[in-house]
C-alpha positions as CSV (number, residue, x, y, z in Angstrom):
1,X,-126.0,87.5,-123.4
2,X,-123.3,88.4,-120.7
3,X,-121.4,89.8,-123.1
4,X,-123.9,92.4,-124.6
5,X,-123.1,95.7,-122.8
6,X,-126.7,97.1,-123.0
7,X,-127.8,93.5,-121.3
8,X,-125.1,94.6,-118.8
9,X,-126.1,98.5,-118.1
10,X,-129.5,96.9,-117.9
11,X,-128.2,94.1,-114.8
12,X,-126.2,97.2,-113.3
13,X,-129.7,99.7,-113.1
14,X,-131.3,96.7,-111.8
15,X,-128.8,96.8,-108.7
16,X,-128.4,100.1,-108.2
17,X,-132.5,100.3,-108.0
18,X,-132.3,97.0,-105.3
19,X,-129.1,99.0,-103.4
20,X,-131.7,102.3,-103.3
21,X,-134.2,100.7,-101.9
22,X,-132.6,98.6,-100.0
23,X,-130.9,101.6,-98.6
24,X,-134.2,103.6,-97.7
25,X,-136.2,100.8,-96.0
26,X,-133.3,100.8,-93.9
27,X,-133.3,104.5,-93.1
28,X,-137.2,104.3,-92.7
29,X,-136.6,102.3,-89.7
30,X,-134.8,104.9,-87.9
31,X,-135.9,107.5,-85.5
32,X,-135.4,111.2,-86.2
33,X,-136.6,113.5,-88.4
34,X,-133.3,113.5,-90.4
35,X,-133.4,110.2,-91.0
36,X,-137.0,110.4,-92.4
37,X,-136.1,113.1,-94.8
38,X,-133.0,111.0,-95.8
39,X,-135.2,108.3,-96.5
40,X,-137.8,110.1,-98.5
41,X,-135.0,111.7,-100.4
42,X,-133.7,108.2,-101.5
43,X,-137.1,107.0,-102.7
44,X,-137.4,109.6,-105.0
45,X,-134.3,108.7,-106.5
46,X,-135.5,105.1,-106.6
47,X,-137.8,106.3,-108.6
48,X,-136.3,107.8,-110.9
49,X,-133.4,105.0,-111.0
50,X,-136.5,102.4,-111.7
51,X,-138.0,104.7,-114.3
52,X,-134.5,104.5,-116.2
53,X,-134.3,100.7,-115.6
54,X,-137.3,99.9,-117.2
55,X,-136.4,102.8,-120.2
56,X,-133.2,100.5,-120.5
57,X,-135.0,97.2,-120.3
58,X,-137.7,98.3,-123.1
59,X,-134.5,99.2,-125.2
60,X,-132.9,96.1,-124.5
61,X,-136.1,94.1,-125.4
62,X,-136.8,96.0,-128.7
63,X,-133.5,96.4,-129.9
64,X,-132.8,92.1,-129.4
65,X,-136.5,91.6,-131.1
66,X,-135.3,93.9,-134.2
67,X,-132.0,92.6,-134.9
68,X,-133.3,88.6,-134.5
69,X,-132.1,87.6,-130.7
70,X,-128.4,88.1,-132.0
């Protein structure tokens, strides 16, 4: 499986979707009004980095099931 490259895009949105967040909570926790803006700006973008996560992981899952697990 490690060497499937879609298995690998799928492990590398997984991280970038952990770094996001990970990245906002820790703005969040900040005062200022800059820093809350910075950290609503990075969830959205979590957002949307999770939305294409799971878009990859469905592809990964369907395209496994219709070529036998290969």
């Amino acid at each position: 499986m490690l060497k499937d490259p879609l298995f690998l895009l799928v492990a590398a949105a997984c991280l970038a979707v952990a770094v996001i967040l990970a990245m906002g909570v820790s703005t969040m926790g900040k005062p200022g009004v800059e820093n809350g803006k910075r950290s609503n700006k990075l969830m959205r973008w979590r957002i949307i980095a999770q939305f294409l996560a799971v878009l990859l992981i469905l592809a990964f899952v369907t395209i496994r099931n219709q070529f036998g697990g290969q």
